[in-house]
VEXBA-911212 format. One line per 10 residues: number of its first residue (from 1); their letters; for each residue x, y, z of C-alpha. Coordinates in Angstrom, 2 decimals, decimal comma. Layout:
// VEXBA-911212
NUM) a) X Y Z; ...
// end
This chain:
// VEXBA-911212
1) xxxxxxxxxx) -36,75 2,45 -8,28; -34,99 4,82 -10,50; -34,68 7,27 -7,65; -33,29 4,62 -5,15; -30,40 3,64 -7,86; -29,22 6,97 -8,42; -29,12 7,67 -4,52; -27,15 4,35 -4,11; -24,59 5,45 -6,73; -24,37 8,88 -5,42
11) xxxxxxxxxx) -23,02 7,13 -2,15; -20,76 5,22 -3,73; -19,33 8,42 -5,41; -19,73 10,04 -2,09; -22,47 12,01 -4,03; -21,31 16,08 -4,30; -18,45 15,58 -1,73; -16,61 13,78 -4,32; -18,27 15,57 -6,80; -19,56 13,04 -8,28
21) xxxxxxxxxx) -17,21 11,39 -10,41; -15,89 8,06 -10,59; -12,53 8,92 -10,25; -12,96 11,28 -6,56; -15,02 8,17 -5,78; -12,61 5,64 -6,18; -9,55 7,79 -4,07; -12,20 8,80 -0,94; -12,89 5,27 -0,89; -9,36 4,70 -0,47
31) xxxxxxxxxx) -9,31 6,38 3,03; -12,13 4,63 3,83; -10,10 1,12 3,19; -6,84 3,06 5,35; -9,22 3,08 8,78; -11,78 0,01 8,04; -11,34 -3,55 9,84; -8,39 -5,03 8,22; -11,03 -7,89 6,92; -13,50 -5,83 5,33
41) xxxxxxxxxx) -10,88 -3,52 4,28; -8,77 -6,54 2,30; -12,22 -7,16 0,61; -12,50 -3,69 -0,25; -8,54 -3,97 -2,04; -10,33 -6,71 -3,81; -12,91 -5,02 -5,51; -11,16 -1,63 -5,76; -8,56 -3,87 -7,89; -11,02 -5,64 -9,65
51) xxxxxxxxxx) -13,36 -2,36 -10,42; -9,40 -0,70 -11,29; -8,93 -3,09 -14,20; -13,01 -3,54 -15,63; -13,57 -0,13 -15,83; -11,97 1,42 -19,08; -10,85 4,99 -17,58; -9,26 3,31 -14,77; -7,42 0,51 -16,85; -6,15 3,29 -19,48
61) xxxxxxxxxx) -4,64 4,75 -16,18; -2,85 1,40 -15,16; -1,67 0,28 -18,61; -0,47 4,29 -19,31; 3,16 3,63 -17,91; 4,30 0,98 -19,59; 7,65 0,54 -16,95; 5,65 0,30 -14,03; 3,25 -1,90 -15,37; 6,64 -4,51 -16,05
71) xxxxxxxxxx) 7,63 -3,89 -12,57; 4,02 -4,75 -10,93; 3,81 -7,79 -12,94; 7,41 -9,24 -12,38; 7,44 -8,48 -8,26; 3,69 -10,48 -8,61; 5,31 -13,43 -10,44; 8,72 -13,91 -8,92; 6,41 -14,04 -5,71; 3,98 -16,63 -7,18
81) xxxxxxxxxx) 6,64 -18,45 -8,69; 8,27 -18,80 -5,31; 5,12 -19,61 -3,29; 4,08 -22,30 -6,08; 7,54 -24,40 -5,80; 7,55 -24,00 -1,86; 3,71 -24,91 -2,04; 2,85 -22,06 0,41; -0,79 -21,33 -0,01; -0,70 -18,38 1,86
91) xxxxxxxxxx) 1,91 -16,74 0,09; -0,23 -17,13 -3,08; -3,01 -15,17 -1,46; -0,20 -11,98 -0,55; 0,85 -12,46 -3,86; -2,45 -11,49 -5,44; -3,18 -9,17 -2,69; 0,58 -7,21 -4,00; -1,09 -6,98 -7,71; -4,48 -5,48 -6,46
101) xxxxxxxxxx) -2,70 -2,85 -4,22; -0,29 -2,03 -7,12; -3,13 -1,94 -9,45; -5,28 0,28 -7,42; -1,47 2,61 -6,75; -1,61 2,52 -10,89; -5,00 3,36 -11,57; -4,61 6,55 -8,39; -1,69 7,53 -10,21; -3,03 7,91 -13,26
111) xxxxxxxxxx) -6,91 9,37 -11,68; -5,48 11,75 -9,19; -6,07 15,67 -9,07; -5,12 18,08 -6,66; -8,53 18,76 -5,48; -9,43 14,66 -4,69; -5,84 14,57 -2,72; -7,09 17,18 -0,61; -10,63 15,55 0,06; -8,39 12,61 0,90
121) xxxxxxxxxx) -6,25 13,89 2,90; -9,27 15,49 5,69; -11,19 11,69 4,87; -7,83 9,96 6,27; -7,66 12,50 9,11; -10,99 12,32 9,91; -10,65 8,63 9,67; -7,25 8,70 12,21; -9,66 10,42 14,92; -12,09 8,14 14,77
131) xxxxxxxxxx) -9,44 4,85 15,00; -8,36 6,76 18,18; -11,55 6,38 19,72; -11,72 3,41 19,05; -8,52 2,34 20,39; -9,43 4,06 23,40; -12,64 2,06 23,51; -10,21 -1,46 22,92; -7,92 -0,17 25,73; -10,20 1,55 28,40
141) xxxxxxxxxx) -13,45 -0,86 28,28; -12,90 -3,62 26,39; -9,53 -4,89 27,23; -9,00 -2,92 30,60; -7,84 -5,26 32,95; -5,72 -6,85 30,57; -2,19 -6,00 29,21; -3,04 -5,01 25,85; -1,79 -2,56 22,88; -4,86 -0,96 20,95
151) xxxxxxxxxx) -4,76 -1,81 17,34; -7,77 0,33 15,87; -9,08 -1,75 13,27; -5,96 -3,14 12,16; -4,16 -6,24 12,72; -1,96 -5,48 15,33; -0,45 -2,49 17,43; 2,40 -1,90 14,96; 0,35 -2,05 11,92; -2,18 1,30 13,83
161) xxxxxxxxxx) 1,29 2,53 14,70; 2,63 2,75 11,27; -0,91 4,11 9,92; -0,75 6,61 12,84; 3,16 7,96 11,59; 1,67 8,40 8,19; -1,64 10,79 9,49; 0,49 12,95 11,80; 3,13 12,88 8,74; 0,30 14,23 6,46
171) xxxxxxxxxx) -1,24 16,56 9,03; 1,87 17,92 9,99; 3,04 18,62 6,54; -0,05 19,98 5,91; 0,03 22,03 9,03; 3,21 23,74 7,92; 1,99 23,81 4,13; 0,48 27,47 2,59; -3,06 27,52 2,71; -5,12 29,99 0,51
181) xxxxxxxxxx) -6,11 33,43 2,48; -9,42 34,00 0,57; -12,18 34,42 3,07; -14,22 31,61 1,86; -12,57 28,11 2,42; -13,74 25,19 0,62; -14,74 22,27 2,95; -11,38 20,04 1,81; -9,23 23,12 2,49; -9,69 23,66 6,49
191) xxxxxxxxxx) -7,77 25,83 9,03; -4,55 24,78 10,77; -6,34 24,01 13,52; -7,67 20,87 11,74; -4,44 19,87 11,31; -3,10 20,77 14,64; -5,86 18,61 16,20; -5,22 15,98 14,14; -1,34 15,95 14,55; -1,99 15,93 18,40
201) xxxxxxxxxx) -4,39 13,04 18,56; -2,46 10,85 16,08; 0,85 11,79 18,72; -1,28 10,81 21,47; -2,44 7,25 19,50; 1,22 6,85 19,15; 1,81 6,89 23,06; -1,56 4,48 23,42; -0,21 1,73 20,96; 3,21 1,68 22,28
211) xxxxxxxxxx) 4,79 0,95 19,48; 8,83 1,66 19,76; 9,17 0,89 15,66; 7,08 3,58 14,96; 7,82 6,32 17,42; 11,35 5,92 16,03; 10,12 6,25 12,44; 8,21 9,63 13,72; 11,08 10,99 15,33; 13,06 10,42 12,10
221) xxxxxxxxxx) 9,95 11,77 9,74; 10,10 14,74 11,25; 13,78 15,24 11,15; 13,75 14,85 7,18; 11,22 17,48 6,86; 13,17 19,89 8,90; 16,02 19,01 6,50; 13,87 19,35 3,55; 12,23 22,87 4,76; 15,84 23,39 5,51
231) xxxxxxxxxx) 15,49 24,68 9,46; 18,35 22,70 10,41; 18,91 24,28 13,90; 15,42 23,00 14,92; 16,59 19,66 13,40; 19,73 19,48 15,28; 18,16 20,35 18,88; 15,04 17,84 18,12; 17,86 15,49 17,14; 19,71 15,82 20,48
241) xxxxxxxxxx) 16,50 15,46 22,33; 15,43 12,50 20,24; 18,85 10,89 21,00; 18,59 11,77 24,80; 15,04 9,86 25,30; 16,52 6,94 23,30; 19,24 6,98 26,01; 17,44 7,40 28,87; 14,88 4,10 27,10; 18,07 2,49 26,89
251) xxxxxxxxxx) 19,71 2,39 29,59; 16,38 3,05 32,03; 14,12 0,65 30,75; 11,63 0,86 33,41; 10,58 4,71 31,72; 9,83 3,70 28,50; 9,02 -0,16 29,67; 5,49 -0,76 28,31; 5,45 -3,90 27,29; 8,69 -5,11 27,17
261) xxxxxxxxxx) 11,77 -3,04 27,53; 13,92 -1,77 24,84; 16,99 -3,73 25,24; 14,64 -7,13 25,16; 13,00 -6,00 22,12; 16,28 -5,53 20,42; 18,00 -8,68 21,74; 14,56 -10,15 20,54; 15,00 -8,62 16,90; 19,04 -9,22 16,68
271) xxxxxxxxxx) 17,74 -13,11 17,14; 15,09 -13,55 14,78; 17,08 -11,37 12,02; 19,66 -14,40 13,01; 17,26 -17,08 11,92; 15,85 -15,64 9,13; 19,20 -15,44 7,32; 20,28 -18,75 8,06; 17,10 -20,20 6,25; 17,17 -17,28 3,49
281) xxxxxxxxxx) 20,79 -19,13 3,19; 19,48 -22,65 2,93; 19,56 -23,35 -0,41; 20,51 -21,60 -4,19; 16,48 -21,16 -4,79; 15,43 -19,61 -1,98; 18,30 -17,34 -2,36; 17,45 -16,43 -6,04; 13,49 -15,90 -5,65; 13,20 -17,10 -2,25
291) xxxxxxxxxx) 9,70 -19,10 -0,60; 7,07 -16,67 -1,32; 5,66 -14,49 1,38; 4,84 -15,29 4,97; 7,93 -17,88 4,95; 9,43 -17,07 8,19; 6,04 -17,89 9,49; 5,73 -21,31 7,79; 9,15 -22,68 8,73; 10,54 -21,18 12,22
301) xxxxxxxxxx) 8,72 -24,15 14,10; 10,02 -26,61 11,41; 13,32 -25,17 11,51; 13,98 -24,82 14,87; 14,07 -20,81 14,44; 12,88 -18,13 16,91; 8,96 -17,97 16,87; 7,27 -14,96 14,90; 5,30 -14,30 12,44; 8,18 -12,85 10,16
311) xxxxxxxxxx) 11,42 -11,46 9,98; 10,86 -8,53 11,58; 13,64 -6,24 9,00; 12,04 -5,01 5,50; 15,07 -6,35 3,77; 16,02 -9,65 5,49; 12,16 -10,55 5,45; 11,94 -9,71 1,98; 15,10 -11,81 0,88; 13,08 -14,60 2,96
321) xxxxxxxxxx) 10,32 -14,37 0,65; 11,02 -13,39 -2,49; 14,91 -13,62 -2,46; 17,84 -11,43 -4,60; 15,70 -11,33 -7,26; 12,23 -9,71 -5,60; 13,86 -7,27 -3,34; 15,93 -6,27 -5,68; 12,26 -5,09 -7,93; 11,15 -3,73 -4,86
331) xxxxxxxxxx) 14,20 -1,67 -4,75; 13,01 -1,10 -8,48; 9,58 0,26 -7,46; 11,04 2,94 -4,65; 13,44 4,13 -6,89; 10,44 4,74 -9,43; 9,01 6,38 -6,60; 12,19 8,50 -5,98; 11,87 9,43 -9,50; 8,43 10,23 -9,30
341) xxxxxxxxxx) 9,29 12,63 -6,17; 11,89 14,84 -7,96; 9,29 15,20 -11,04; 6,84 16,42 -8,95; 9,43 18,91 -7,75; 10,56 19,70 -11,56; 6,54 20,36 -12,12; 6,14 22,77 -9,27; 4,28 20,13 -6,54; 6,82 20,48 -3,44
351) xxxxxxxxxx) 4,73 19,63 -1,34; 4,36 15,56 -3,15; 8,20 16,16 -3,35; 8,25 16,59 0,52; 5,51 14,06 1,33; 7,15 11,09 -0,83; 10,34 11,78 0,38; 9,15 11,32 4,02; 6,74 8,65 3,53; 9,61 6,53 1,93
361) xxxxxxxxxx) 11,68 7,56 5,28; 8,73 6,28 7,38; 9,01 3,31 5,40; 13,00 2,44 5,65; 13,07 3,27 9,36; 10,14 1,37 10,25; 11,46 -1,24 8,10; 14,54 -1,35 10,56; 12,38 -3,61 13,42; 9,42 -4,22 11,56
371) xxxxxxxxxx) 7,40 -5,22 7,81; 4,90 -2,59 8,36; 4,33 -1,49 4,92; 3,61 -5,24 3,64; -0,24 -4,56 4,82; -2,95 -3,75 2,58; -3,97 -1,01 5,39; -0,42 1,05 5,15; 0,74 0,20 1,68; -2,55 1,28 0,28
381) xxxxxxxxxx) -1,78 4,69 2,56; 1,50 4,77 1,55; 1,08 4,30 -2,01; -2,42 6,98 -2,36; -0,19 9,77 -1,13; 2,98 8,58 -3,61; 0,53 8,69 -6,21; -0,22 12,44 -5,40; 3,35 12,79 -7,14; 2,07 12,16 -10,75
391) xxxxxx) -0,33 15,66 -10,13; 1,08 18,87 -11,39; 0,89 22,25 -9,31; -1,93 23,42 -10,80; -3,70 20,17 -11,29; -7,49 20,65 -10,25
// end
């Protein structure tokens, strides 16, 4: 019996690939959460969150930084607050599901080393191949005589397209990052090849989900990191191109049609952003600390507004929902980020410098069409790799 228990826990801390420890444990498991259904994988923020606060090392980590911890619990009430006077159920739910992400973001940064980023970082690329197949599975056999955009195991084909941006973000970096010359690699240090691969399947999952928000938030992810590696005459010709194939999507519709063509999906977009500031505009409470998340989707029928299930713009959806007063703390938390970015510069980690800096790109440009990041799937992404920040250059 005693044998069986310690083989079951050496799963659970992914045994000697996490070397055993809690702490690897709990950021491998992370990746696993990035790539699982998005059902089992909002359980898993669940207990991750729960296991983040009962056990003692972890909660030392989240109750360490005293400002964060202010700004995790005020963006959870103003949203609660806001969902309880509105009496939107649902937006209670995404309100606690907002404190377990941040509280599993608080215990990573706290846990983190350089050595469990890098097992995390071949877990999630590992894990972006295998989301491929499966969206080839969803496409080619499952779905193949219908009209349909893969979604992997998330919810839809813009949530896989903003978890694909992030892998071929973190495999390209990684591609052009040093790696050590010594003969003998460790397992969670591979060859550029790895990387390679994985940057051209994640580029080829981009093309299969057909998703315009994202593609634009690669395209602009990769122009940041040629301005941060500072090869700005490679930026400037990719940025030609880049404007070119917009052009041609623009004005030609029928190449780049998939779905729906471009100019429909922004006439589409210009509508809805319409609607959802007229009701943000409603009334001096919803303005304040708006109607607590998911609004958009509780009132459009009731308010005559364009049907979707939000507001399709980070900032106008997040006025909707949480009003001045919440998207103002999320402006809170990114700067923290920001600052977090440019400390991991100070302490010798470029490469967190480079990867925050991008990741927070992916985020804003995304964020242009789309509420990508408010998923447990990409913010969970997002935020393991910000936390990377609080790890020195030597860090083991």
């Amino acid at each position: 019996m005693t044998g069986v228990k310690n083989r079951l826990i050496g799963a659970l801390k992914f045994g000697s690939v996490g070397n055993g420890t809690a702490s690897q444990a709990f950021v491998l498991w992370t990746a696993v959460l990035i790539w699982n259904h998005f059902v089992l994988s909002g359980v898993m923020v669940v207990l991750m969150a729960v296991i983040a606060w009962a056990k003692k090392e972890f909660r030392t980590a989240i109750l360490e930084d005293k400002a964060f911890l202010t700004l995790h619990i005020a963006v959870t009430a103003v949203s609660v607050i806001s969902s309880l006077i509105s009496g939107n159920i649902i937006g209670i739910a995404i309100s606690a599901g907002v404190f377990f992400v941040l509280s599993i973001f608080s215990c990573l940064r706290g846990i983190m080393t350089g050595e469990s980023f890098e097992k995390f970082t071949v877990f999630v690329c590992l894990g972006s191949v295998i989301a491929f197949i499966a969206a080839l599975v969803q496409k080619f056999l499952i779905y193949r005589n219908d009209l349909y955009r893969p979604t992997a195991g998330a919810f839809n084909a813009n949530y896989y397209g903003a978890l694909i941006v992030m892998a071929a973000v973190l495999a390209g970096v990684k591609l052009f990052d040093k790696i050590p010359t010594e003969e003998k690699h460790p397992w969670y240090r591979p060859t550029k090849f790895f990387y390679a691969f994985t940057l051209l399947i994640n580029c080829a999952a981009l093309l299969l989900s057909e998703s315009r928000s994202s593609l634009l938030a690669f395209m602009a992810c990769a122009g940041v990191y040629l301005l941060l590696t500072k090869r700005y005459l490679i930026c400037a010709v990719c940025a030609i191109l880049g404007g070119g194939v917009w052009l041609i999507g623009w004005f030609y519709p029928e190449v780049f049609s998939w779905t729906n063509s471009l100019s429909f999906i922004f006439t589409e977009r210009v509508e809805i952003w319409e609607c959802a500031i007229r009701s943000f505009a409603g009334s001096i409470g919803s303005i304040l600390i708006g109607r607590g998340p998911m609004t958009y989707y509780m009132v459009w029928e009731r308010e005559g507004l364009f049907g979707a299930n939000h507001a399709h713009n980070i900032v106008i959806d997040s006025l909707l929902n949480v009003g001045v007063i919440g998207t103002l703390l999320y402006a809170a938390i990114i700067l923290y980020m920001l600052r977090m970015a440019f400390k991991a510069r100070e302490h010798g980690n470029k490469l967190s410098f480079i990867l925050i800096i991008i990741f927070i790109a992916e985020v804003a440009v995304q964020g242009i069409a789309d509420v990508t990041i408010m998923w447990h799937q990409s913010a969970a992404f997002f935020l393991t790799v910000v936390a990377y920040g609080n790890v020195s250059y030597n860090s083991k």
